[in-house]
PDB file with one MODEL, atoms N, CA, C and O in Angstrom:
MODEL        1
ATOM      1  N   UNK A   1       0.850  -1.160   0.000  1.00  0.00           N
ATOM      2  CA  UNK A   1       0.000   0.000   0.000  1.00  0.00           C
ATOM      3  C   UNK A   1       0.901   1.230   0.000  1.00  0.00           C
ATOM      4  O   UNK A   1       1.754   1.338   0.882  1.00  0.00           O
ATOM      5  N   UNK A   2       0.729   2.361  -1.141  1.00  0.00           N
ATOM      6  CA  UNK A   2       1.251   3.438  -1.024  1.00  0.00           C
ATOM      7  C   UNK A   2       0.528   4.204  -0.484  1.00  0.00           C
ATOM      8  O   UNK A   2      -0.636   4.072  -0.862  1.00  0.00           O
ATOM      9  N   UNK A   3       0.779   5.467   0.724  1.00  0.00           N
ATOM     10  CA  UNK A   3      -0.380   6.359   1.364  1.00  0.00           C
ATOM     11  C   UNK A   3       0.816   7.481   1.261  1.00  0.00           C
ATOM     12  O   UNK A   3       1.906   7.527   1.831  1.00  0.00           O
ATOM     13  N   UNK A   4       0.041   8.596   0.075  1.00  0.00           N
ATOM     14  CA  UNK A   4       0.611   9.424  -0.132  1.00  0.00           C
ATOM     15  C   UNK A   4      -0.427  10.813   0.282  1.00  0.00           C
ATOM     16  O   UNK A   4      -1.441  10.768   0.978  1.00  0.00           O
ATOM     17  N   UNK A   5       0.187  12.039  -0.389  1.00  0.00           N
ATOM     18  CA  UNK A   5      -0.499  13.465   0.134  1.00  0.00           C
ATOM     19  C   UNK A   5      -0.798  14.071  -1.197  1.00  0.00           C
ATOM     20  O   UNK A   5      -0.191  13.683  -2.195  1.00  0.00           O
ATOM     21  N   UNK A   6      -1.727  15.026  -1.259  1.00  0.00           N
ATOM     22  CA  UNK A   6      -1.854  15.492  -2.523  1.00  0.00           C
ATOM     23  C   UNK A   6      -0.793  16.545  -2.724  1.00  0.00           C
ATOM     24  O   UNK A   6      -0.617  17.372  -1.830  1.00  0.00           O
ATOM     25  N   UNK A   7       0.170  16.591  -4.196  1.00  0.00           N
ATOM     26  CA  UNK A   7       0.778  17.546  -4.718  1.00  0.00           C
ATOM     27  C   UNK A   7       2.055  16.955  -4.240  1.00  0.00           C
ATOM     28  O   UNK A   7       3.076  17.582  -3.954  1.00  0.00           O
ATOM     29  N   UNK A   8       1.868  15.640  -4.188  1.00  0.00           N
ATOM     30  CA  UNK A   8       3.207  14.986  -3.457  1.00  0.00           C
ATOM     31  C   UNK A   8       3.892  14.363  -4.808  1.00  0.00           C
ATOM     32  O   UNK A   8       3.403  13.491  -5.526  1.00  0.00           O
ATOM     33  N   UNK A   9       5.345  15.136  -4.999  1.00  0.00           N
ATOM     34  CA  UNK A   9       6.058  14.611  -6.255  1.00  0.00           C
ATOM     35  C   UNK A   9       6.768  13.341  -5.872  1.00  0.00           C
ATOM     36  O   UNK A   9       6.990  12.610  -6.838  1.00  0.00           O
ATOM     37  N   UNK A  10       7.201  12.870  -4.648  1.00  0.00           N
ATOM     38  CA  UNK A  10       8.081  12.083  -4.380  1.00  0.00           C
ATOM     39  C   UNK A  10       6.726  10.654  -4.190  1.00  0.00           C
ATOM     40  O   UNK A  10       6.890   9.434  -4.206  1.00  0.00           O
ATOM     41  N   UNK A  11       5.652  11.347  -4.049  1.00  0.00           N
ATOM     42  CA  UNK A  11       4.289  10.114  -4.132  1.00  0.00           C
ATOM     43  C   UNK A  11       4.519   9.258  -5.645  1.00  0.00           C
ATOM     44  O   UNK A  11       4.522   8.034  -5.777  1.00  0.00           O
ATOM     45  N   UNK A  12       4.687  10.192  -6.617  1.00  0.00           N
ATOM     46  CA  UNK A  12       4.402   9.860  -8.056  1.00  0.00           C
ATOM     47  C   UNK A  12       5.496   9.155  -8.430  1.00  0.00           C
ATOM     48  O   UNK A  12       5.399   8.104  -9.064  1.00  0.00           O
ATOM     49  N   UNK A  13       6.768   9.743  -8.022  1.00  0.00           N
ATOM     50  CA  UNK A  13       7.994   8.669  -8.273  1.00  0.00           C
ATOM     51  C   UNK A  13       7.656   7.371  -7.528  1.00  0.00           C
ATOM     52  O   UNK A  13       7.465   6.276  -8.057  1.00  0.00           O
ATOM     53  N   UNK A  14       7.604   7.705  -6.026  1.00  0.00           N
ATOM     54  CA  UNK A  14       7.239   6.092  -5.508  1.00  0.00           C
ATOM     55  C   UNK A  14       5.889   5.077  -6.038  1.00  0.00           C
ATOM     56  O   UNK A  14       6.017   3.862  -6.190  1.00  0.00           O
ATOM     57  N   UNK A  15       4.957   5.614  -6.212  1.00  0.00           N
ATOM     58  CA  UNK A  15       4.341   4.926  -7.174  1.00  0.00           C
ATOM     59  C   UNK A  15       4.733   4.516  -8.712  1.00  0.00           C
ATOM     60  O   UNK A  15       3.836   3.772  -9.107  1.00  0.00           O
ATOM     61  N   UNK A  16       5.477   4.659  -9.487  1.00  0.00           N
ATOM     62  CA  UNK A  16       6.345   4.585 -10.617  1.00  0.00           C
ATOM     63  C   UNK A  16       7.040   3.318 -10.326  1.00  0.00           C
ATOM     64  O   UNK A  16       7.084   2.406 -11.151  1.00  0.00           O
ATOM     65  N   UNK A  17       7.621   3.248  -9.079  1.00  0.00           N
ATOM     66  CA  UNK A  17       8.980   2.591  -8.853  1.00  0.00           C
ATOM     67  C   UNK A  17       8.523   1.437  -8.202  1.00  0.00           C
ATOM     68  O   UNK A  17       9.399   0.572  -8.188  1.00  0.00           O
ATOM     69  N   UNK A  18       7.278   1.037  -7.554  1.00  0.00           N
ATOM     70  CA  UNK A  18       6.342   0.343  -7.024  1.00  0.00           C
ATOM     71  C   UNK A  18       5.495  -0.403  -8.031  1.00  0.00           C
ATOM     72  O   UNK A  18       5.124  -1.530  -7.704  1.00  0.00           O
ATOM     73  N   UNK A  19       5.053   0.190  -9.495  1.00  0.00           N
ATOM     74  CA  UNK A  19       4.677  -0.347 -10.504  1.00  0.00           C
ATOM     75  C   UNK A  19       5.614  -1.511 -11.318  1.00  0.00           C
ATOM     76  O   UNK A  19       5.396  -2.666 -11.683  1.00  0.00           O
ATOM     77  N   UNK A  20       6.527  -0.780 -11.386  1.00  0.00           N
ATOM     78  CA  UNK A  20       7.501  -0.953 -12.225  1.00  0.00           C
ATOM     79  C   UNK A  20       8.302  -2.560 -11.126  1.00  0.00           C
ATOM     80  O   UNK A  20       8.216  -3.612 -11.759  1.00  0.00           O
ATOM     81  N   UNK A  21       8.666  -2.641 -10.350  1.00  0.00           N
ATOM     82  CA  UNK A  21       8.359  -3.468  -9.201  1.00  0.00           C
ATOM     83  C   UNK A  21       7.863  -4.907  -9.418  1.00  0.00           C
ATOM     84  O   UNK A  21       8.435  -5.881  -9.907  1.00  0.00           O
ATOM     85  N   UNK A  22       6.735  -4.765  -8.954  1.00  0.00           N
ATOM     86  CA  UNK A  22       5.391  -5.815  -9.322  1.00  0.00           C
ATOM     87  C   UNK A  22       5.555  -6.393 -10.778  1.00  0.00           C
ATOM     88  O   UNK A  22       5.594  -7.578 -11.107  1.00  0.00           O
ATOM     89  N   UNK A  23       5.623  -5.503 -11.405  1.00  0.00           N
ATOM     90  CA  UNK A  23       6.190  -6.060 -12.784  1.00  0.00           C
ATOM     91  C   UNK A  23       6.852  -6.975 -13.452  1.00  0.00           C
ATOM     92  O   UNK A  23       6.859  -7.550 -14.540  1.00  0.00           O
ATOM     93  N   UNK A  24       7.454  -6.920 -12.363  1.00  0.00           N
ATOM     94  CA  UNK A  24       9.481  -7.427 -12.961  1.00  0.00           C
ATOM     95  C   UNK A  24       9.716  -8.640 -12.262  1.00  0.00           C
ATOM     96  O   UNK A  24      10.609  -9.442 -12.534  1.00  0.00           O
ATOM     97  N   UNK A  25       8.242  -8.821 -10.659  1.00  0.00           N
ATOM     98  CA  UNK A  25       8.689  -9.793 -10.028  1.00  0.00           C
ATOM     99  C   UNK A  25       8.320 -10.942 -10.144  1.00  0.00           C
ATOM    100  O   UNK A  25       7.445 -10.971 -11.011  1.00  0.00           O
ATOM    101  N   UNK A  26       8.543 -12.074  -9.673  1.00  0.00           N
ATOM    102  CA  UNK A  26       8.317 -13.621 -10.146  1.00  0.00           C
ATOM    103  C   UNK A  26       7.179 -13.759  -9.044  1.00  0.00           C
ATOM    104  O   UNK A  26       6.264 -14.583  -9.066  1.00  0.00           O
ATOM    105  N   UNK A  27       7.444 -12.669  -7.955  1.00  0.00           N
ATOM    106  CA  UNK A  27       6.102 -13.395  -7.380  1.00  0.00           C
ATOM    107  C   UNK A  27       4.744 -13.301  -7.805  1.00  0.00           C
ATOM    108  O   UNK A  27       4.518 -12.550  -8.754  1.00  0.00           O
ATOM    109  N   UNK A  28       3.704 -13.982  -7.232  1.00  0.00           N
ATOM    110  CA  UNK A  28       2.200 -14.201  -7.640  1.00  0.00           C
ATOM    111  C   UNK A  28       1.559 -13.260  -6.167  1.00  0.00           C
ATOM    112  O   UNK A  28       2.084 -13.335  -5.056  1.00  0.00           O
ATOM    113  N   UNK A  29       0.618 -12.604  -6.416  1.00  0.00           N
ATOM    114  CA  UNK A  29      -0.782 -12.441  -5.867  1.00  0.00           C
ATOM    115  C   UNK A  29       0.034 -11.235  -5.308  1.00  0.00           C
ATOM    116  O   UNK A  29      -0.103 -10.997  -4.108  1.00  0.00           O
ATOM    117  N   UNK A  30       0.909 -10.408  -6.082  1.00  0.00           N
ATOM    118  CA  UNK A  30       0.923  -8.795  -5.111  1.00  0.00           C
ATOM    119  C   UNK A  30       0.404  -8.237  -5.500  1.00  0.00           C
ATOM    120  O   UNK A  30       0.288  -8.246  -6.726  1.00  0.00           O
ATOM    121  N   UNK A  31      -0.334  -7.278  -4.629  1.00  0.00           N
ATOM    122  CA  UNK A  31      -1.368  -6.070  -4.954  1.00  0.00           C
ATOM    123  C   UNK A  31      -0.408  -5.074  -4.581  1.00  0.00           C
ATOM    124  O   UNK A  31       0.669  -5.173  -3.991  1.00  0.00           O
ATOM    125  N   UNK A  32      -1.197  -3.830  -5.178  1.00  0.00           N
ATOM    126  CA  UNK A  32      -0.806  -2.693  -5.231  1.00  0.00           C
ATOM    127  C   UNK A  32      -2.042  -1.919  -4.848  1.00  0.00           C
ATOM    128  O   UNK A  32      -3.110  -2.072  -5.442  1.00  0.00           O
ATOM    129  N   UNK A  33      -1.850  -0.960  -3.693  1.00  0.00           N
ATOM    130  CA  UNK A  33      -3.113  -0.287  -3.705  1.00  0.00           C
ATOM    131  C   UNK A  33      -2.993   1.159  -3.280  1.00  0.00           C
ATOM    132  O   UNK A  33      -2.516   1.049  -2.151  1.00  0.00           O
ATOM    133  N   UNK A  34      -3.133   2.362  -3.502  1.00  0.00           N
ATOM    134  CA  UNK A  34      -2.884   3.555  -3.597  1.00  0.00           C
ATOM    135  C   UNK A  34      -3.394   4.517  -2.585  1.00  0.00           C
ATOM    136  O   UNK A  34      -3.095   5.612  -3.060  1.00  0.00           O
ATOM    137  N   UNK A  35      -3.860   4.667  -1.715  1.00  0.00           N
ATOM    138  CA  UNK A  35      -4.934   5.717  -0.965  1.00  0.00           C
ATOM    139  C   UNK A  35      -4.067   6.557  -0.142  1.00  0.00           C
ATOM    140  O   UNK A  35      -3.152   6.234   0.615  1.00  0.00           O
ATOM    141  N   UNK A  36      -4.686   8.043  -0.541  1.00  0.00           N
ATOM    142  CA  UNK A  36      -4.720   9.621   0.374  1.00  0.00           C
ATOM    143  C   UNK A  36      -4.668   9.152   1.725  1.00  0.00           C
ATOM    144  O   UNK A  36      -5.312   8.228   2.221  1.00  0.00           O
ATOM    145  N   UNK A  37      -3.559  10.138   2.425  1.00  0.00           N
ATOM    146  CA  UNK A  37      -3.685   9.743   4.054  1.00  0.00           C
ATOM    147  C   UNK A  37      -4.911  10.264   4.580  1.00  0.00           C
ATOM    148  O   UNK A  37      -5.090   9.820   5.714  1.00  0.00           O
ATOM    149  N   UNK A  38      -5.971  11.153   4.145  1.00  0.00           N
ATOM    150  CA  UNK A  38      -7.023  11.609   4.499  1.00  0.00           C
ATOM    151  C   UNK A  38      -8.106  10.762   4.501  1.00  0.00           C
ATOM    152  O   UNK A  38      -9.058  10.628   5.270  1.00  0.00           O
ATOM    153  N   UNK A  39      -7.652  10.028   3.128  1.00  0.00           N
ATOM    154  CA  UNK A  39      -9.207   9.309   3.093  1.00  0.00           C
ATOM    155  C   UNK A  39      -9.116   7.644   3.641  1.00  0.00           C
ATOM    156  O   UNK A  39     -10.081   6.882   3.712  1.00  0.00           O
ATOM    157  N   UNK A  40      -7.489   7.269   4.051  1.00  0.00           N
ATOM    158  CA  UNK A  40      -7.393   6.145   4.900  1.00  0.00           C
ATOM    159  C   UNK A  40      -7.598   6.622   6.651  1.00  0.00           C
ATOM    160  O   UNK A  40      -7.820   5.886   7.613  1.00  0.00           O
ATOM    161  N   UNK A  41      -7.462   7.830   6.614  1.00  0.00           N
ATOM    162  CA  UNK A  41      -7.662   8.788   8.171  1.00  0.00           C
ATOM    163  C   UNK A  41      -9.237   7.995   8.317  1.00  0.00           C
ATOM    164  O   UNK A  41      -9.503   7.214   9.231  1.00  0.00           O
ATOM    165  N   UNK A  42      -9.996   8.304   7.438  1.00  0.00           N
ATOM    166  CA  UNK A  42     -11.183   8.033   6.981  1.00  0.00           C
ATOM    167  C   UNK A  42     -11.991   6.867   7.515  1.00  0.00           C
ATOM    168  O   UNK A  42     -12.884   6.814   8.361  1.00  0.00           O
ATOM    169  N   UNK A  43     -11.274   5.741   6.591  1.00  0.00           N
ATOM    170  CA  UNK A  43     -11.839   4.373   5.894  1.00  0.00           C
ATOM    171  C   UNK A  43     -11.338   3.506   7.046  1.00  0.00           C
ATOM    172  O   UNK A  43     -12.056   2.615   7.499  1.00  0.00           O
ATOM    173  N   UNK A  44      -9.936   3.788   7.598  1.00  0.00           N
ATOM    174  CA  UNK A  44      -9.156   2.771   8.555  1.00  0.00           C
ATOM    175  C   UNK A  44      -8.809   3.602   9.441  1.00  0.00           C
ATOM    176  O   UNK A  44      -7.703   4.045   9.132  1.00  0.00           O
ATOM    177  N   UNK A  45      -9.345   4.236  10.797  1.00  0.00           N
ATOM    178  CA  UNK A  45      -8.931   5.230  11.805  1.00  0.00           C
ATOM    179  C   UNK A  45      -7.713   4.258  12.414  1.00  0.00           C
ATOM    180  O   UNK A  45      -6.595   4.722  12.640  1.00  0.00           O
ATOM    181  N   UNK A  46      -7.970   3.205  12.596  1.00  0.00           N
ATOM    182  CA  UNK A  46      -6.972   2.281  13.453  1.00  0.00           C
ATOM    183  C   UNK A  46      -5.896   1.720  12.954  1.00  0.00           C
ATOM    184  O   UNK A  46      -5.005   1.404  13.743  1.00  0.00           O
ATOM    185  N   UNK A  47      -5.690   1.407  11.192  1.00  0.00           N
ATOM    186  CA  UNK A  47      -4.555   1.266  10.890  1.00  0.00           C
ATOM    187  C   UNK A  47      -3.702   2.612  10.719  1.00  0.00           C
ATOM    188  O   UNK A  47      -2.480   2.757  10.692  1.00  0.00           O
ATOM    189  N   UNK A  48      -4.605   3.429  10.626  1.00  0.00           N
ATOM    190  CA  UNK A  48      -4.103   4.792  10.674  1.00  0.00           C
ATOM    191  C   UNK A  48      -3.238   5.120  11.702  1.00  0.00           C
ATOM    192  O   UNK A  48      -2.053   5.407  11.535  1.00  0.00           O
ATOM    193  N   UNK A  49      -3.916   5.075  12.953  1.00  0.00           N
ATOM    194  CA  UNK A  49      -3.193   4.974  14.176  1.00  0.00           C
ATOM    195  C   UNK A  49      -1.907   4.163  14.549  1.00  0.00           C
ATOM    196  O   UNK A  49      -0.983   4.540  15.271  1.00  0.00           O
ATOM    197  N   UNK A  50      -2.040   3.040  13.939  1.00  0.00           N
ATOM    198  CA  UNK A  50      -1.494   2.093  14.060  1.00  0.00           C
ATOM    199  C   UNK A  50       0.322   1.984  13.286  1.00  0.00           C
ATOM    200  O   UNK A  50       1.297   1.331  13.657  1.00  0.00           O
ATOM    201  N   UNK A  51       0.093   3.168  11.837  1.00  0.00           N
ATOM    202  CA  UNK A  51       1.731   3.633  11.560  1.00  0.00           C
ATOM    203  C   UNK A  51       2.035   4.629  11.733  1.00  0.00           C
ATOM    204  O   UNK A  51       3.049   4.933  11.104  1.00  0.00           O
ATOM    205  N   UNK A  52       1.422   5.760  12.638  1.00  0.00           N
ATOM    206  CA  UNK A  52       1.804   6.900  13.149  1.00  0.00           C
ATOM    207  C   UNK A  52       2.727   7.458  11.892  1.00  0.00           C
ATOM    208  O   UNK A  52       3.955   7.499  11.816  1.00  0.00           O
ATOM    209  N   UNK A  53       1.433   7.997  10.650  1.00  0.00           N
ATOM    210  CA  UNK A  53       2.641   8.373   9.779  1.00  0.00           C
ATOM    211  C   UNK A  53       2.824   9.642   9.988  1.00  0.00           C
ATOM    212  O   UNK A  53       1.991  10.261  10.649  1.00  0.00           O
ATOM    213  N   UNK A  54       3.981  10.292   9.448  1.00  0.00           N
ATOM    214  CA  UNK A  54       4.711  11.669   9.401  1.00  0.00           C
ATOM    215  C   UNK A  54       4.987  11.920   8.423  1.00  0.00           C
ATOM    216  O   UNK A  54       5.374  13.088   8.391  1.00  0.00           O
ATOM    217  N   UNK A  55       5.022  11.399   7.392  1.00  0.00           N
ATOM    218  CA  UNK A  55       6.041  11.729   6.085  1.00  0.00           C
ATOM    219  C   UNK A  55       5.287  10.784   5.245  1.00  0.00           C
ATOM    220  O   UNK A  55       4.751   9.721   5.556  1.00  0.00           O
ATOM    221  N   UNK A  56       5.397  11.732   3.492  1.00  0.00           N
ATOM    222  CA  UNK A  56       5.148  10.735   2.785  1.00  0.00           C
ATOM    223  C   UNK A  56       5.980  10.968   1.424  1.00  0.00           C
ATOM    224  O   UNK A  56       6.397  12.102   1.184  1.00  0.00           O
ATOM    225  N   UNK A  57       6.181  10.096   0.690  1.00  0.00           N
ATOM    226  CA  UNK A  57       5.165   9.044   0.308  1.00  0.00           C
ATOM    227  C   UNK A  57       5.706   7.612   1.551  1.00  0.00           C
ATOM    228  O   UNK A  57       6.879   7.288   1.736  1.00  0.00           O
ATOM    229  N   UNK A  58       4.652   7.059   2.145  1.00  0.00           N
ATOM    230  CA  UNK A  58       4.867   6.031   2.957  1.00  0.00           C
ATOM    231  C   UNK A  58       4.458   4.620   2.433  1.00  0.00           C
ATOM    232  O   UNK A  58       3.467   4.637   1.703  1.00  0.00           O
ATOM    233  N   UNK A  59       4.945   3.575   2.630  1.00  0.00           N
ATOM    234  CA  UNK A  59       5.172   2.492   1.685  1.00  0.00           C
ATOM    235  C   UNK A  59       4.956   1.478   2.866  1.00  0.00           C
ATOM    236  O   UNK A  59       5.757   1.363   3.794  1.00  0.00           O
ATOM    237  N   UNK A  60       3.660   0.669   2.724  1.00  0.00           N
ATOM    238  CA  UNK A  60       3.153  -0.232   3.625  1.00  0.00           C
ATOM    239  C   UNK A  60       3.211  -1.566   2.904  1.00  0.00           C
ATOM    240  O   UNK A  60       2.622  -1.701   1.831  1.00  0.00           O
ATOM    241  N   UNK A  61       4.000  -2.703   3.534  1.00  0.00           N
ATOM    242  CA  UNK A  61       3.622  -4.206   3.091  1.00  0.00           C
ATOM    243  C   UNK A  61       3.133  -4.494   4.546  1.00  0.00           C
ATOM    244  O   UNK A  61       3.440  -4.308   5.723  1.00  0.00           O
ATOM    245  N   UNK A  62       1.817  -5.282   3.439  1.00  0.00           N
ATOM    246  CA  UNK A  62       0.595  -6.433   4.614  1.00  0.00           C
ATOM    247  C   UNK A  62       0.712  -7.602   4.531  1.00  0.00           C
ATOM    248  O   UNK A  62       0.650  -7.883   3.334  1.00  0.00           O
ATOM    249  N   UNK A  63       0.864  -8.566   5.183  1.00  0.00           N
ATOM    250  CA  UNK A  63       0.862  -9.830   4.803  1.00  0.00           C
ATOM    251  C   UNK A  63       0.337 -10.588   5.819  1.00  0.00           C
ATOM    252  O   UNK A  63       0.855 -10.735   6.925  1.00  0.00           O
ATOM    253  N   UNK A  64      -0.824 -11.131   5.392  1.00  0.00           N
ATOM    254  CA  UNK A  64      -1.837 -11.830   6.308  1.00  0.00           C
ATOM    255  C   UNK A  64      -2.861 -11.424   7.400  1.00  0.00           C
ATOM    256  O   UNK A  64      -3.501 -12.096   8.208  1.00  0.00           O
ATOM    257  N   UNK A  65      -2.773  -9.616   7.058  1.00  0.00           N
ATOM    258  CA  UNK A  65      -3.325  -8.348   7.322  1.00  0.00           C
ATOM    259  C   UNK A  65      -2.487  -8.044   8.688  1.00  0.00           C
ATOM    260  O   UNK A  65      -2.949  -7.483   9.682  1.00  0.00           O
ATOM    261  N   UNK A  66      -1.096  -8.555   8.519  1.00  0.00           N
ATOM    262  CA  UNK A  66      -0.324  -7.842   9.342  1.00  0.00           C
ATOM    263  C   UNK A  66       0.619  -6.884   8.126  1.00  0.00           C
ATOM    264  O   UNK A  66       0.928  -7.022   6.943  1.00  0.00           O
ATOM    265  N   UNK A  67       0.894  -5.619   9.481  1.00  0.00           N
ATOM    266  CA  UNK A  67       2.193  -4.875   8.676  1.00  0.00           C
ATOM    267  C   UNK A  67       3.563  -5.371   8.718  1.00  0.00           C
ATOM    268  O   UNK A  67       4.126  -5.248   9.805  1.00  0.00           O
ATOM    269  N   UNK A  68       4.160  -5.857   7.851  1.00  0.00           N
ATOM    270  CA  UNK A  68       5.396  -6.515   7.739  1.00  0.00           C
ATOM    271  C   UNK A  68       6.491  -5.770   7.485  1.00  0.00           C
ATOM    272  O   UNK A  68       7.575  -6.291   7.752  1.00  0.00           O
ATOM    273  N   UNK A  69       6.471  -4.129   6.809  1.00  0.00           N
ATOM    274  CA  UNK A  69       7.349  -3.391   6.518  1.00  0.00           C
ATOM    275  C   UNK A  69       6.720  -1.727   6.222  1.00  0.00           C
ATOM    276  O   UNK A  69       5.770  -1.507   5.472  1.00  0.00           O
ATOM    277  N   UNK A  70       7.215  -1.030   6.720  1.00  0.00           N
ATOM    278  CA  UNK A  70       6.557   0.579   6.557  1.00  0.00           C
ATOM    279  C   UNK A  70       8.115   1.414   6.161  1.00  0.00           C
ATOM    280  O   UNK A  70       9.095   1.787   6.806  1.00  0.00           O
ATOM    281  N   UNK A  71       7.822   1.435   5.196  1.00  0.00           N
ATOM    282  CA  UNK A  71       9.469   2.495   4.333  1.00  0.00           C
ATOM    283  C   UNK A  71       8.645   3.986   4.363  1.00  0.00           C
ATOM    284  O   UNK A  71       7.496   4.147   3.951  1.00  0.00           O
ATOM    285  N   UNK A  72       9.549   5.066   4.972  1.00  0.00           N
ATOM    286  CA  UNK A  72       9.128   6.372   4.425  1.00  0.00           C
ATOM    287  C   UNK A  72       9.944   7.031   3.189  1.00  0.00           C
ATOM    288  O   UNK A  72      11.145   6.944   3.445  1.00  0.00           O
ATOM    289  N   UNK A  73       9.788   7.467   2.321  1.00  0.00           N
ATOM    290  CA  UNK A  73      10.387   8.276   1.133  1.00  0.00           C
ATOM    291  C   UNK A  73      10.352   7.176   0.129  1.00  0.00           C
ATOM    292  O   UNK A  73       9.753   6.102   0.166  1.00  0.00           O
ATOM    293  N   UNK A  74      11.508   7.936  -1.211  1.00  0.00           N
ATOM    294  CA  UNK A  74      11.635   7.129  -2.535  1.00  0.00           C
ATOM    295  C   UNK A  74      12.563   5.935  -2.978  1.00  0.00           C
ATOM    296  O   UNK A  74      13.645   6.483  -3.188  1.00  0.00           O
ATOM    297  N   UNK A  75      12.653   5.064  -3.139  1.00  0.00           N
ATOM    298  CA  UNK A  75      13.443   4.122  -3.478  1.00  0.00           C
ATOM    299  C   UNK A  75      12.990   3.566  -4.563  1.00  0.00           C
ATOM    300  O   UNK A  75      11.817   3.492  -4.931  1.00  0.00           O
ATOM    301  N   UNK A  76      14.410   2.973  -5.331  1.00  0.00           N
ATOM    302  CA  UNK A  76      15.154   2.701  -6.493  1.00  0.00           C
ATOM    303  C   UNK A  76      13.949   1.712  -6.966  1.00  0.00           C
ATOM    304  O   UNK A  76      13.420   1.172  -5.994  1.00  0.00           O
ATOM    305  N   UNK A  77      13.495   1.414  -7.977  1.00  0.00           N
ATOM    306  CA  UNK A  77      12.396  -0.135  -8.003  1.00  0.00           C
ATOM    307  C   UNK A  77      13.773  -1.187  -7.723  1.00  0.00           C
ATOM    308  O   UNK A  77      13.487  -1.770  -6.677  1.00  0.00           O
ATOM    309  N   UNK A  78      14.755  -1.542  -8.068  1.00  0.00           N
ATOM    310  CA  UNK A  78      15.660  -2.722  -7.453  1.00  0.00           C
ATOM    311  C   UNK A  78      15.494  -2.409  -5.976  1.00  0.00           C
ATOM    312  O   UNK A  78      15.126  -3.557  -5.723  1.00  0.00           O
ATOM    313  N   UNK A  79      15.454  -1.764  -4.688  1.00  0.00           N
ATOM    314  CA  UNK A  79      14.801  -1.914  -3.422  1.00  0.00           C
ATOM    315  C   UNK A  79      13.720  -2.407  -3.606  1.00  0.00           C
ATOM    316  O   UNK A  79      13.508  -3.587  -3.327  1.00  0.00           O
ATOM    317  N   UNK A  80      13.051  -1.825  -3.979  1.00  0.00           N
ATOM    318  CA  UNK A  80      11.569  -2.585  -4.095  1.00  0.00           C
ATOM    319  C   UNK A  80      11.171  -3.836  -3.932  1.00  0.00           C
ATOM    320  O   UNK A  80      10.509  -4.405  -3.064  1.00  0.00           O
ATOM    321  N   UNK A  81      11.854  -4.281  -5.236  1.00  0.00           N
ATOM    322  CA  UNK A  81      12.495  -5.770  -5.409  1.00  0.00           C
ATOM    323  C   UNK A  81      12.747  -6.382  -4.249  1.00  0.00           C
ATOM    324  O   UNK A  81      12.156  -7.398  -3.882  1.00  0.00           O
ATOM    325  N   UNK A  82      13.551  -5.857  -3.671  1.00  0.00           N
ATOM    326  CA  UNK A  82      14.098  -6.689  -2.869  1.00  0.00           C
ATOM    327  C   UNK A  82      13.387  -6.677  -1.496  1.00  0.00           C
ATOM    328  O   UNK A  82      13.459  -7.691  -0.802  1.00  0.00           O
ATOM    329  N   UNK A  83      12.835  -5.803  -1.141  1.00  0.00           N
ATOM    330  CA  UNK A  83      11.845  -5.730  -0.247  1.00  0.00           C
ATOM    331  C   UNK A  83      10.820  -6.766  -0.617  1.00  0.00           C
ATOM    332  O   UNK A  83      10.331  -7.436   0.293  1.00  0.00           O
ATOM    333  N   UNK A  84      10.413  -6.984  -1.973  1.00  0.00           N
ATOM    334  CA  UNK A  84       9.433  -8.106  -2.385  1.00  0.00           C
ATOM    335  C   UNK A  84      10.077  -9.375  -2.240  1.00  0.00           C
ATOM    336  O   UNK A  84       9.301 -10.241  -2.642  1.00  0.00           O
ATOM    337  N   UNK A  85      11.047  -9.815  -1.881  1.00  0.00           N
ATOM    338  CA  UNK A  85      11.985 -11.114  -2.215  1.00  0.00           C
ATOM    339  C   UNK A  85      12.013 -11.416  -0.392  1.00  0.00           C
ATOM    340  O   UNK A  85      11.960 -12.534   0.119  1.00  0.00           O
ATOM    341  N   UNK A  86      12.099 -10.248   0.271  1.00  0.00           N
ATOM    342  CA  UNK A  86      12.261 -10.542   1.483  1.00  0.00           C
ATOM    343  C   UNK A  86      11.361 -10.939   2.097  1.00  0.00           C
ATOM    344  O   UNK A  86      11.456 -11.901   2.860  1.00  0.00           O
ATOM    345  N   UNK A  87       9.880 -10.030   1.818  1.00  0.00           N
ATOM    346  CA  UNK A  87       8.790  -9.741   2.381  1.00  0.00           C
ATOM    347  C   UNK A  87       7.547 -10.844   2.395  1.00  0.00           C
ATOM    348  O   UNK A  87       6.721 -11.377   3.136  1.00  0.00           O
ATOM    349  N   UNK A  88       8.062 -10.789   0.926  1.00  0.00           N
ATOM    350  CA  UNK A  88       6.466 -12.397   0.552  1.00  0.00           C
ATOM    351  C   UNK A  88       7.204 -13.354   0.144  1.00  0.00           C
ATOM    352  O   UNK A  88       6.960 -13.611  -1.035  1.00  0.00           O
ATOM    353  N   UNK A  89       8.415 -14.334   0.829  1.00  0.00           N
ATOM    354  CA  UNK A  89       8.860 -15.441   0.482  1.00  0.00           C
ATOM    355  C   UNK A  89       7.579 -16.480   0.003  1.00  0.00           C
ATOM    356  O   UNK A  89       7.822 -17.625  -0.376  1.00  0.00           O
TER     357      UNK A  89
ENDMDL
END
């Protein structure tokens, strides 16, 4: 899950690099899913609570509807990668 801000340039790269990602990887069944910190403020008050974010673009892996990894800022899609290699063995 990317939870970015509006007018956020470093949102649009990390989404880019997150696409591009998923793409490239051998694994099966990753989602990608995009939502405003306002309107997850919203929809999920408690996961909200729950990564005390500060900064974005913020970069959430779930796995098994736990949080397994919360990155703040932009990274390379090869991080990505490898965050995917680590994350969803």
């Amino acid at each position: 899950m990317l939870i970015t801000t509006n007018g956020c340039e470093g949102c649009s790269i990390m989404r880019n690099s997150i696409k591009e990602a998923i793409s490239r990887t051998q694994k099966e069944n990753i989602q990608f899913k995009e939502i405003d910190h306002k309107v997850l403020l919203y929809e999920n008050n408690s996961l909200y609570s729950e990564l005390r974010l500060r900064d974005f673009p913020t970069t959430v892996f779930i796995k098994d509807n736990k949080v397994v990894r919360k990155e703040v800022g932009t990274r390379p899609t090869i991080v990505i990668l490898r965050w995917i290699d680590i994350d969803f063995k």
